[in-house]
C-alpha positions in Angstrom: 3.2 24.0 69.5 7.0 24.4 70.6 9.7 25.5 68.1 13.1 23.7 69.6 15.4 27.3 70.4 19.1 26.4 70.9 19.6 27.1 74.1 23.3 29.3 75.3 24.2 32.2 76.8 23.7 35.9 75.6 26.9 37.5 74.5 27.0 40.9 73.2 31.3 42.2 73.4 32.4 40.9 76.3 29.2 40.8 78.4 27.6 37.4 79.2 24.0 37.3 80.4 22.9 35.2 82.8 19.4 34.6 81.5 18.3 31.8 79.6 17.5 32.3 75.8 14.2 33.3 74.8 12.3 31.3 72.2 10.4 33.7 69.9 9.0 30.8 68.1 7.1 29.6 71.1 6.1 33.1 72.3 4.6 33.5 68.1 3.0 29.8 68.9 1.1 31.2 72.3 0.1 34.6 70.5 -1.1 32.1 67.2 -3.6 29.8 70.0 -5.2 32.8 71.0 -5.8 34.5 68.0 -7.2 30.9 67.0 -10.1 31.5 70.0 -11.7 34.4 67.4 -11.6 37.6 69.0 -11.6 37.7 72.8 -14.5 40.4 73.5 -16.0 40.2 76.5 -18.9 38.6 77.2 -17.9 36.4 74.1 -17.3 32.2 74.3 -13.8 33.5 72.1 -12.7 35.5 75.4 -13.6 32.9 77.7 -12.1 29.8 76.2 -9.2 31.7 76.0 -9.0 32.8 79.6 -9.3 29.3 80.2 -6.4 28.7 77.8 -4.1 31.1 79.3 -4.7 29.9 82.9 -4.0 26.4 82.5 -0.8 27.6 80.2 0.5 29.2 83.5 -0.4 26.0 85.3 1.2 24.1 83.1 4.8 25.9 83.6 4.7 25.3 87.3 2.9 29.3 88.3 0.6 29.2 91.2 -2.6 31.2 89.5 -5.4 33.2 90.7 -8.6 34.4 89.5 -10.0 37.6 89.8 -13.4 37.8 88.7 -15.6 41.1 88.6 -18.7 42.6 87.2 -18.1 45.8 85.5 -19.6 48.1 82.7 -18.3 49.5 79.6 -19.0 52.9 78.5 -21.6 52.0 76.4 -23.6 50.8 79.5 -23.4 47.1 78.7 -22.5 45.2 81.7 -19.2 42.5 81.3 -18.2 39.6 83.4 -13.8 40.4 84.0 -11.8 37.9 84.6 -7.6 39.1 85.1 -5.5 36.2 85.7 -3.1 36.5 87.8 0.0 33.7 87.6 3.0 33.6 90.5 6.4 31.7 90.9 8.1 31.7 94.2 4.9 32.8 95.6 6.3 32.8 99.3 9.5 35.4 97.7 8.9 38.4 100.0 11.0 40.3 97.3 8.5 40.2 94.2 8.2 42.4 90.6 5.5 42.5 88.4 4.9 41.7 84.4 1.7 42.5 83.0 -0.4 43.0 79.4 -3.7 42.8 78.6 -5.7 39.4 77.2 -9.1 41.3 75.7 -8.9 42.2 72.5 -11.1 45.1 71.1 -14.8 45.0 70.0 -14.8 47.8 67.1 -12.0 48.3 64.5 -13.1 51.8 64.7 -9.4 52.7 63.1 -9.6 50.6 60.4 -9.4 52.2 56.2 -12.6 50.9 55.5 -15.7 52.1 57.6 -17.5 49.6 57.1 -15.3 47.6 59.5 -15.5 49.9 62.4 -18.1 47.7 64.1 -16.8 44.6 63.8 -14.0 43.2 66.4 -10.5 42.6 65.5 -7.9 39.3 66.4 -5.8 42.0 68.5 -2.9 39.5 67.6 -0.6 42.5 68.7 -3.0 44.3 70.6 -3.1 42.0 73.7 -2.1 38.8 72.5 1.6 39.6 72.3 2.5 40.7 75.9 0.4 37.0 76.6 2.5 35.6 74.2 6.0 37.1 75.7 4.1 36.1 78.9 4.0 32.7 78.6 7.4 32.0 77.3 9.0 34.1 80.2 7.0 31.6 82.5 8.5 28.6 80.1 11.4 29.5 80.6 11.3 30.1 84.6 10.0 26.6 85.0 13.3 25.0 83.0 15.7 26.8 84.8 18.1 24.4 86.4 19.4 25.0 90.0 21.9 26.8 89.4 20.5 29.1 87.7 17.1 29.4 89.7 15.6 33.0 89.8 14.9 33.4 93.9 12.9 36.4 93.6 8.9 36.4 93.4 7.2 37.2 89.9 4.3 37.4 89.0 2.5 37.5 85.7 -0.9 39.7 85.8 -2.6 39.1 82.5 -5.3 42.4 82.8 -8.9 42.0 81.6 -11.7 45.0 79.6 -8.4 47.0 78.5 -9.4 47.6 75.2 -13.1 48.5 75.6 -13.1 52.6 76.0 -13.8 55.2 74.2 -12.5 58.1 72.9 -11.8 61.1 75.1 -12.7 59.0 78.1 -10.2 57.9 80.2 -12.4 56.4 82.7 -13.4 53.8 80.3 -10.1 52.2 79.8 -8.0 49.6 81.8 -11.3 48.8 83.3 -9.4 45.2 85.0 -6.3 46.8 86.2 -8.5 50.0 87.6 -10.4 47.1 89.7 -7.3 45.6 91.1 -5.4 48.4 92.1 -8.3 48.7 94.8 -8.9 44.9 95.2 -5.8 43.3 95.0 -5.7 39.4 94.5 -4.1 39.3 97.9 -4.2 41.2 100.6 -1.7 43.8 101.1 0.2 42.4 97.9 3.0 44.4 96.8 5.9 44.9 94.2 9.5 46.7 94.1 8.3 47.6 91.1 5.8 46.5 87.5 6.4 46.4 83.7 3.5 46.5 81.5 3.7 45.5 78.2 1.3 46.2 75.3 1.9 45.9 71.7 5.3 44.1 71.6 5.5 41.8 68.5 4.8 44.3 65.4 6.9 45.1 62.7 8.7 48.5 61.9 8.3 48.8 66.1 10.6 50.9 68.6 9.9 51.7 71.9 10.3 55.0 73.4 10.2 55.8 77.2 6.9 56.8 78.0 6.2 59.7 79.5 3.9 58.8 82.7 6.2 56.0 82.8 8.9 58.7 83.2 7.4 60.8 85.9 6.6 58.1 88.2 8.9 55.5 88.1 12.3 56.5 86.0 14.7 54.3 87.7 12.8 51.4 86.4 12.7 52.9 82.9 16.3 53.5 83.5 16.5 49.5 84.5 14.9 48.1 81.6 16.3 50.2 78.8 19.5 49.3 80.5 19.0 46.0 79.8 18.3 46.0 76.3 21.1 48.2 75.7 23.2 45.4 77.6 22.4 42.6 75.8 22.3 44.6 71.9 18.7 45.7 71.6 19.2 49.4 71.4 17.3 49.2 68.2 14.0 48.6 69.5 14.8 50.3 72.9 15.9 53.5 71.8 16.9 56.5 73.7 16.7 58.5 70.5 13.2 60.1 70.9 10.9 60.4 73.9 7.4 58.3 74.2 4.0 60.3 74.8 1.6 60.0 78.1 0.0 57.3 77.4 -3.3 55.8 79.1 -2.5 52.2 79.6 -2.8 50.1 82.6 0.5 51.1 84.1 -1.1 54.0 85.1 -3.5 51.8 87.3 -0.5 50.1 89.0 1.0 53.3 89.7 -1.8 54.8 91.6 -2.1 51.6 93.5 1.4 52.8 95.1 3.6 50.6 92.7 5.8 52.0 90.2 5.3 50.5 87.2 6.5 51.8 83.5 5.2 50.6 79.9 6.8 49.1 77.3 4.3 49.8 74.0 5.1 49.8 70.6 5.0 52.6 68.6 5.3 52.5 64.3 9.3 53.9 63.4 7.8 55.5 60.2 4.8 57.0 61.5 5.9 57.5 64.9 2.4 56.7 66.4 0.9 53.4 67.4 1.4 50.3 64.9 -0.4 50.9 61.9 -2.6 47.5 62.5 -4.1 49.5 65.5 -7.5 48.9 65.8 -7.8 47.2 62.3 -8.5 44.0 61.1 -4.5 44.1 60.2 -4.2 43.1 63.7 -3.7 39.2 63.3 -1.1 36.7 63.7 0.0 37.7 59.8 1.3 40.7 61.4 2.9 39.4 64.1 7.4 39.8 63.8 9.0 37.0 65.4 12.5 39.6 66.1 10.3 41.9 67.6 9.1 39.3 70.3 12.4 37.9 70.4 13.7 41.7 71.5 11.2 42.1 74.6 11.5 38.8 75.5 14.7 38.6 75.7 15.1 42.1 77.3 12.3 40.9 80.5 14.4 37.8 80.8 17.2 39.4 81.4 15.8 42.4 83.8 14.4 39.4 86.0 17.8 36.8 86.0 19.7 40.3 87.0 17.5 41.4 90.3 19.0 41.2 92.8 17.5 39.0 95.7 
């Protein structure tokens, strides 16, 4: 389902953006079909219908998509069948940057209030589905750009499998997609000026801080990003008020693959921790905030119509 978006130009004082508007309606829509899947666990028909879903979404907008499909374990010893989906436009653009999130969503809402929940899996409408969600619309919104106002750089859209599946005090047992293709890329020698990884981006009561691995290895894009949102009047979700913690979240992957790459996570403004639907069968498409979507959205739009060639 599509939500008609009016579309014009950002203006925030005398500042006019370049980028096209950003349709938090659709973005809700995308997050709303895979939530409708049942939880995406792997090894579940849920995950793959909807890595079917999101592949032929991409296809649909005009990307050029591959898939990167790889047996791996969890830390529980099960074995999983990954599947990251990669999606590019201008695939021949020597110049390219990278947007990713995660697709999986979690088997155990181990941090839900009740314990008898903590064994059963959660929507992870926010959790996963979001960045997709955010995803998908940038993609929309790349394919309808007119001539004139064609983006000439590469981008591509790397929609990471088995995030969500670790456990505590295991590091190892996280980002288990993104650790496989930081040593197996999905081309040879494929490279990026630099990646954005987003994770958690459409709850409510959400800011985002700057990250502190994000910080230490790639600051200038950090820098580029929050710059952006101040630009175009989003200073209240992208705030330079506090500091983020280190974080273990596929960005880190990228990183040791030799491209700098930041994330952009949500953390709660009252609690100042992860969103309180975390983990918890709170994390579904109830819980989703349009503005919030409508605020990293807009903000990746405009980071990508203002690169420079």
């Amino acid at each position: 389902m599509l939500v008609g978006c009016k579309e014009k130009k950002v203006e925030v004082t005398d500042y006019v953006s370049p980028a096209p508007i950003f349709c938090e309606d659709s973005a809700y829509a995308y997050v709303a079909e895979q939530c409708a899947f049942g939880p995406r666990v792997m090894n579940s028909a849920a995950h793959d219908s909807c890595g079917e879903y999101i592949a032929q979404k991409f296809k649909s907008f005009g990307a050029v998509v591959y898939d990167q499909y790889a047996d791996s374990k969890l830390y529980t010893g099960t074995p999983i069948k990954m599947r990251n989906i990669i999606a590019s436009y201008n695939p021949e653009a020597p110049a390219r940057i990278l947007i990713a999130g995660h697709w999986d969503s979690r088997q155990w809402a181990d941090n839900d209030p009740d314990e008898a929940n903590h064994n059963t899996p959660i929507d992870g409408a926010n959790d996963g589905g979001s960045s997709i969600g955010v995803m998908l619309e940038i993609a929309r919104q790349l394919q309808l750009a007119n001539d004139s106002n064609q983006v000439k750089i590469g981008v591509d859209f790397i929609c990471w499998d088995a995030e969500d599946s670790g456990g505590s005090g295991s590091e190892s047992s996280w980002c288990l997609g993104s650790q496989y293709w930081s040593g197996v890329r999905h081309i040879d020698g494929y490279t990026a000026r630099y990646g954005i990884n987003l994770d958690m981006v459409g709850g409510s009561n959400t800011v985002f801080y700057r990250e502190q691995y994000s910080m230490k290895y790639a600051p200038s894009v950090v820098d580029k990003v929050w710059g952006a949102a101040q630009r175009i009047g989003y200073e209240k979700y992208f705030s330079y008020d506090d500091e983020g913690g280190y974080i273990t979240d596929d960005h880190l992957q990228v990183n040791r693959g030799g491209i700098p790459c930041i994330d952009v996570i949500g953390t709660d403004t009252e609690g100042n921790g992860f969103p309180r639907t975390w983990h918890t069968l709170d994390d579904n498409i109830k819980h989703i905030n349009k503005e919030t979507l409508k605020a990293v959205g807009q903000t990746m739009l405009e980071v990508i119509w203002t690169e420079e060639n």
